[in-house]
N, C-alpha and C positions, 0 to 999 in steps of 0.2 A: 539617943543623944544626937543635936544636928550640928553638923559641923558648920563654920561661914563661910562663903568666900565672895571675892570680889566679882572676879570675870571665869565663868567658867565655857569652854569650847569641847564642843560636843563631836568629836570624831575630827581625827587626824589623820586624814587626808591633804592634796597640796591646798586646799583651800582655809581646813581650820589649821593646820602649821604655819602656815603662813599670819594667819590671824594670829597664833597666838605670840610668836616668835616680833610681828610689831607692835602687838601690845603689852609684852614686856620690854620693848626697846624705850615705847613713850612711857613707862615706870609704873603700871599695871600689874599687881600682884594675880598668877594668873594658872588655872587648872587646865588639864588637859586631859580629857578623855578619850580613849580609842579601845574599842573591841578586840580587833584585830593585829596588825602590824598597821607601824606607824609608817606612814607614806600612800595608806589609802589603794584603792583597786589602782590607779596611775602609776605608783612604782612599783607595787609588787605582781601587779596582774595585766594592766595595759598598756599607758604609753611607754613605761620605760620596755618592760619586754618585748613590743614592736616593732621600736624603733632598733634595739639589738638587732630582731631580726633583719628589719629592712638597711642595717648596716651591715650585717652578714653578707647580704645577698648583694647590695652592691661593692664591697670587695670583691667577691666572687669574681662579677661581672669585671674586674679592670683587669685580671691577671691575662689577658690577651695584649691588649694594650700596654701593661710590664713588660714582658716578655718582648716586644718589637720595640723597643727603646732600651733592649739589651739586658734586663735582667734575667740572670738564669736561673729556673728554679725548675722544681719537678714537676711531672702531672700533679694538677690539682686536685683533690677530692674533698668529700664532705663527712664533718664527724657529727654528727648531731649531738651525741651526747659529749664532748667534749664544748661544744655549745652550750649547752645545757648549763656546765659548770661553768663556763665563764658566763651564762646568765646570772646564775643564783649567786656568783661571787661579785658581781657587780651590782646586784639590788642589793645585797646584804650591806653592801659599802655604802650605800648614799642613804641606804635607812638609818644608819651607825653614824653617818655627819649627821642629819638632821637629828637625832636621839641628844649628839653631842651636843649640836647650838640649841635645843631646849632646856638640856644641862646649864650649859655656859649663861642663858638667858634667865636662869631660875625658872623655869616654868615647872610647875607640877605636873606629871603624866601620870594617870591613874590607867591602869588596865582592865577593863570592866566594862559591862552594858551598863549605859545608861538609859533613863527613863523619868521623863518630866510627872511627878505626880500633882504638880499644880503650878502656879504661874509665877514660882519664884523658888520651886522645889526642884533636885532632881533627888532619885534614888539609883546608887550603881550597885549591880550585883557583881561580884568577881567571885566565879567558885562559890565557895560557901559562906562567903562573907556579902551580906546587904548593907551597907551605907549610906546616908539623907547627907543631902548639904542642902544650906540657903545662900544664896546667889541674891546679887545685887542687879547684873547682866549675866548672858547667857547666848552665844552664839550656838544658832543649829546651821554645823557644818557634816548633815551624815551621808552627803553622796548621793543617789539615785540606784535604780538596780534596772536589770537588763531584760530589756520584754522582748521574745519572740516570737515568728509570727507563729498562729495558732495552725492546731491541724498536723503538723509538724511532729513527729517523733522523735523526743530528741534522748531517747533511750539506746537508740541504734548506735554501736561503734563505729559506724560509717557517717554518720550525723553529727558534727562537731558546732561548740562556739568559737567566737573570735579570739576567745582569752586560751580556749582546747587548743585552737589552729598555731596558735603562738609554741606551742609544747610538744610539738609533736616531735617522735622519735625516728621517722623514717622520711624521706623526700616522700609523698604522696604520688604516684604514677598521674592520674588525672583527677583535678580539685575543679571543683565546680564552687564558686565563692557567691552567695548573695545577698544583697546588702543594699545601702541607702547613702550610706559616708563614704570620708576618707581613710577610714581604719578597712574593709572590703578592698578595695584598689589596692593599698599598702598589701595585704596578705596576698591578694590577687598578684602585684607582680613580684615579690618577693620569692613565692614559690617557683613563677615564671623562668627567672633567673636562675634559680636552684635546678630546672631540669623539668620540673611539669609541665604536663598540660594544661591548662587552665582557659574557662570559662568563666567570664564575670556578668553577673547577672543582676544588674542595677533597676532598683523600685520606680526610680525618674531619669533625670538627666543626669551628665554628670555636671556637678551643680556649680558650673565657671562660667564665664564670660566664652561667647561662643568661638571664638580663635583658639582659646584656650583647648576649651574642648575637642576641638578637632584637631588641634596639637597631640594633645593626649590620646586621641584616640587612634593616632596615625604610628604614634612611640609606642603604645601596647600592644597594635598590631605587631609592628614589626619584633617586639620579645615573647610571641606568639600567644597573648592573651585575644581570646574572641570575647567582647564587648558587645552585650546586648541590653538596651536601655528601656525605661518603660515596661518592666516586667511586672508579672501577676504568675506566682510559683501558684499552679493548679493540684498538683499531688507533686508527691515525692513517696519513693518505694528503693527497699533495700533487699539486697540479696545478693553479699557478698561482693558487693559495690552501691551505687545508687544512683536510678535513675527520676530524674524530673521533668515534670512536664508543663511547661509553660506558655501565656499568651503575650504576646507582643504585638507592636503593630505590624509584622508580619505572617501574624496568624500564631497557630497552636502548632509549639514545636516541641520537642522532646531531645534533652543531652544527656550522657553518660559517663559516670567517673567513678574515681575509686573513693574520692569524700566530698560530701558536701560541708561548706563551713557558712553556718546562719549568722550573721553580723544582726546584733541586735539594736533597740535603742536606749537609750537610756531618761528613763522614769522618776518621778520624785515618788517616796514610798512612805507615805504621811498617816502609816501604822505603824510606823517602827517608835523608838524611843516615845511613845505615850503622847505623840503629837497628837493626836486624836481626841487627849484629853484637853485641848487646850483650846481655847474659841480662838484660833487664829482664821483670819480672812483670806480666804485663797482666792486663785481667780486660773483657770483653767488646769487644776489639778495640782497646784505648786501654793507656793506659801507667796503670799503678797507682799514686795516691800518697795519702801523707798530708795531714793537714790545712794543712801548712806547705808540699806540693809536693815532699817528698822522693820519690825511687822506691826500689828495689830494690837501687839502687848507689852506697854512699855516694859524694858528690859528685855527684852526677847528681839534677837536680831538674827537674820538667815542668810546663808550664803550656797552656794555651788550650784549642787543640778537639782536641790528643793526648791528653787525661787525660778520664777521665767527667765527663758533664753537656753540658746544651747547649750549642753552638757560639757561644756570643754573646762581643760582644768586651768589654762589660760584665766577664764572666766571667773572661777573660784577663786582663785590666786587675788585678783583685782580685789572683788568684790571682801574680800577677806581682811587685806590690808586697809581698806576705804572702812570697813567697820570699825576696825578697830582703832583707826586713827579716829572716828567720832565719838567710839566709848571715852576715847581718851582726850577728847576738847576739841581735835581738829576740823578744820572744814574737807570736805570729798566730794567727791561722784565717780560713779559708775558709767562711762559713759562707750556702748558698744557698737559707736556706729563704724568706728575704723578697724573692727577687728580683722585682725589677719586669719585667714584660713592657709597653712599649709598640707601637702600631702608628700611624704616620705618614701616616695615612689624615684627609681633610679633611672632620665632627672629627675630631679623632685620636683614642685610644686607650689608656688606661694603667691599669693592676690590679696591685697586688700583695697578697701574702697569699692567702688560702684562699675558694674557690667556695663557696658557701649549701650546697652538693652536697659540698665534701670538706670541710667544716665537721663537716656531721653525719656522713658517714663516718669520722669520724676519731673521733666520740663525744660530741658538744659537741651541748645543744641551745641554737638556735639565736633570734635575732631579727634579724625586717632592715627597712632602709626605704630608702626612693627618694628621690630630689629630683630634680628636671626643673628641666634651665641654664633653663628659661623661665619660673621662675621669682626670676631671679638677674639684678637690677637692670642689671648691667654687662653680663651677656651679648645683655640686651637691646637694651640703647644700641648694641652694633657689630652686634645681625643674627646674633647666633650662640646661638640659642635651641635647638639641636639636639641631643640627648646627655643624659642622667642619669648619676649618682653612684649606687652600691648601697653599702652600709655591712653589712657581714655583724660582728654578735656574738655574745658570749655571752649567753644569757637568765639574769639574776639577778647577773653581777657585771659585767656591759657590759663585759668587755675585748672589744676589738677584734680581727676575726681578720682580715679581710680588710677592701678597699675598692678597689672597680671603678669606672672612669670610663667615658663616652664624651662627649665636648663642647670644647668651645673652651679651651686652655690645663690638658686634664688631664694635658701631660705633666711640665708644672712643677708642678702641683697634687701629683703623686702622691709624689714628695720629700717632703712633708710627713707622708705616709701612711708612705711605709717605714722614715722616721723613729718617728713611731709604734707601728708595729710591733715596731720592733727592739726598745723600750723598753718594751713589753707594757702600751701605752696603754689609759686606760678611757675610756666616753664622755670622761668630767668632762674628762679631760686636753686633748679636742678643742675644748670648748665650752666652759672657762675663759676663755683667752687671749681678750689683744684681737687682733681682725682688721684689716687695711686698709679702708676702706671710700671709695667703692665699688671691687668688685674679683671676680675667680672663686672667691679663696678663702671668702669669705663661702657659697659653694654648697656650700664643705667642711663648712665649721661647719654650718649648717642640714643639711644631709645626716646628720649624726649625732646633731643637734638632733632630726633625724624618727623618731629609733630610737623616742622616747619621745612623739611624736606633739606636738612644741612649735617645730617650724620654724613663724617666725611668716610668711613671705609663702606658705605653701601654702594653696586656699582651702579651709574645711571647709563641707560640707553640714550648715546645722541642722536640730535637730531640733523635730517637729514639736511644739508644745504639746498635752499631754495635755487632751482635754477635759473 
């Protein structure tokens, strides 16, 4: 017997939940299918368990700074496993809301593999029950899977992944982290924080506008991460720790730890669910589609880390709701030229728009200015004088192209930024408004206030009187 359905989504994750969750809001009778737990490797295996951690770690990091504005409290220590639980109690929680507003929204959640057996079929196995339905539409929302590098043994209990390094039960003595993203950094200084040694050993640069970078690399120095860019991991050997040996541009070096953790990337895996059977058009290893998510088959629409562009769930999220607002009449796009990149690193991390460097590669001459959090009333008062703001524009009509952070609250600052951007802000439109005061975004304002060299708390060197 085949069952019918309208709109069914293929793995619930934040990209197909989000799909399915707006197209029952636009009145879309609607399935949902997921393997696993709902909320996908993001809530239950990556970003949400990271960012616990790198919340952990910077609490950690402020009970000095408590403590000298009078709070009295005991030695501090670390439970990891009482961590642990207040992990799994808190993914349990936001998997149990989202369960509920698919409840509340009527959407169908079936628990089961599926698998497309032709271009308007799927079949879901659950246990011992096989199932067909026929689908009108049909969103592939199943994720990507995690490649690392080859050569690698990653059978060794000293040999960890990024989603292992997230779990661990002991502070690590010395972690050796290497990696390509902002999930590598995050773990990298998380542990930092907690008490390790750590080595971070990055495939390229680290991938900011270059103030930034040097921001950053100045800030993980000093939380004793050693930072080496431009790696090629040559072997890797274990024996009751692990050592690796690598080339960089300063030749073949060799470091030593008690774990290494392999940050992988993430792959579109166009064997799984019977995609294989399907003459869909791909174009560098991913599923091809339009700005709205269509492919190659009518009714068949894709979203997340199957279809080109980064793997972020950011991404999936967008491209999720944009679908299903078109299954459902609406007009969309996907459009990811202002995506923000941030990094969960204590400061954290947030940029969106265009590097000082693809500014002018792109043709645009350019003006830029700095602001230092330390000079930013509020970030004084808590101790978080760490981090600058770059503001990249155009020279002669100040649209804004970019705008990079590193400091205390730039990842809600930067909302403001890609607001901006989208809207193809000029100074003026930064430094009109009133601000909160006191507060970080005031570091925004002055930040673009300095394009034109009128941020009034930077000090100037006068000049001398002519005699």
């Amino acid at each position: 017997m085949v069952e019918k359905r309208d709109l069914m989504v293929i793995g619930g994750g934040p990209g197909g939940y989000h799909a399915a969750l707006r197209a029952a809001q636009l009145g879309k009778q609607v399935t949902l299918i997921e393997q696993g737990e709902i909320g996908g490797a993001c809530l239950n295996e990556g970003c949400i368990p990271s960012k616990i951690l790198t919340h952990f770690a910077s609490e950690f990091r402020k009970q000095g700074h408590l403590q000298k504005m009078g709070m009295v409290m005991g030695e501090a220590s670390i439970d990891l496993a009482k961590l642990k639980s207040f992990r799994e109690e808190k993914i349990k929680g936001l998997r149990a809301g989202v369960e509920g507003l698919l409840r509340s929204r009527g959407v169908e959640v079936i628990n089961g593999t599926a698998s497309f057996l032709s271009e308007n079929r799927i079949g879901i196995e659950s246990g011992h029950q096989f199932s067909l339905f026929e689908f009108k539409q049909a969103i592939v929302a199943i994720g990507g899977k995690m490649v690392y590098p080859p050569g690698i043994s990653m059978e060794s209990p000293f040999v960890l992944t990024e989603r292992e390094a997230l779990t661990m039960t002991e502070i690590p003595e010395g972690l050796i982290v290497s990696g390509h993203d902002y999930v590598a950094i995050e773990i990298a200084a998380a542990y930092a924080a907690l008490g390790s040694t750590v080595t971070l050993l990055m495939e390229g640069r680290l991938p900011f506008d270059q103030s930034i970078e040097r921001e950053m690399k100045r800030l993980l120095k000093k939380q004793k991460v050693s930072v080496v860019t431009e790696v090629t991991i040559m072997s890797v050997s274990d024996d009751g720790g692990v050592e690796v040996d690598y080339e960089s541009s300063a030749g073949t070096r060799q470091v030593n730890g008690t774990h290494l953790v392999l940050c992988g990337k993430s792959e579109a895996d166009l064997s799984r669910a019977g995609l294989d059977r399907l003459p869909l058009e791909c174009e560098g290893g991913k599923i091809k589609v339009d700005g709205e998510g269509r492919t190659s088959i009518p009714g068949v629409w894709a979203i997340g880390d199957v279809t080109p562009g980064p793997g972020l769930a950011i991404k999936a999220i967008k491209e999720g709701k944009v679908a299903a607002g078109a299954i459902a009449g609406d007009k969309g796009e996907v459009d990811l030229e202002w995506l923000p990149a941030i990094v969960q690193m204590d400061p954290p991390v947030a940029c969106a728009g265009w590097s000082e460097e693809e500014a002018e590669n792109r043709g645009y001459e350019v003006v830029c200015s700095e602001y230092p959090f330390r000079a930013n009333g509020f970030a004084g008062l808590k101790e978080e004088t760490d981090g600058m703001i770059k503001i990249v524009s155009e020279k002669g009509t100040s649209l804004i192209l970019g705008i990079h952070m590193i400091g205390s609250g730039a990842v809600e600052l930067i909302s403001a930024g890609v607001l901006g951007l989208e809207m193809a802000a000029r100074a003026e439109d930064f430094t009109f408004p009133l601000y909160p005061h006191p507060s970080s975004n005031e570091a925004l304002m002055e930040a673009v206030e300095e394009l034109t060299g009128h941020a009034v708390h930077l000090q100037r060197r006068r000049k001398k009187a002519v005699q």
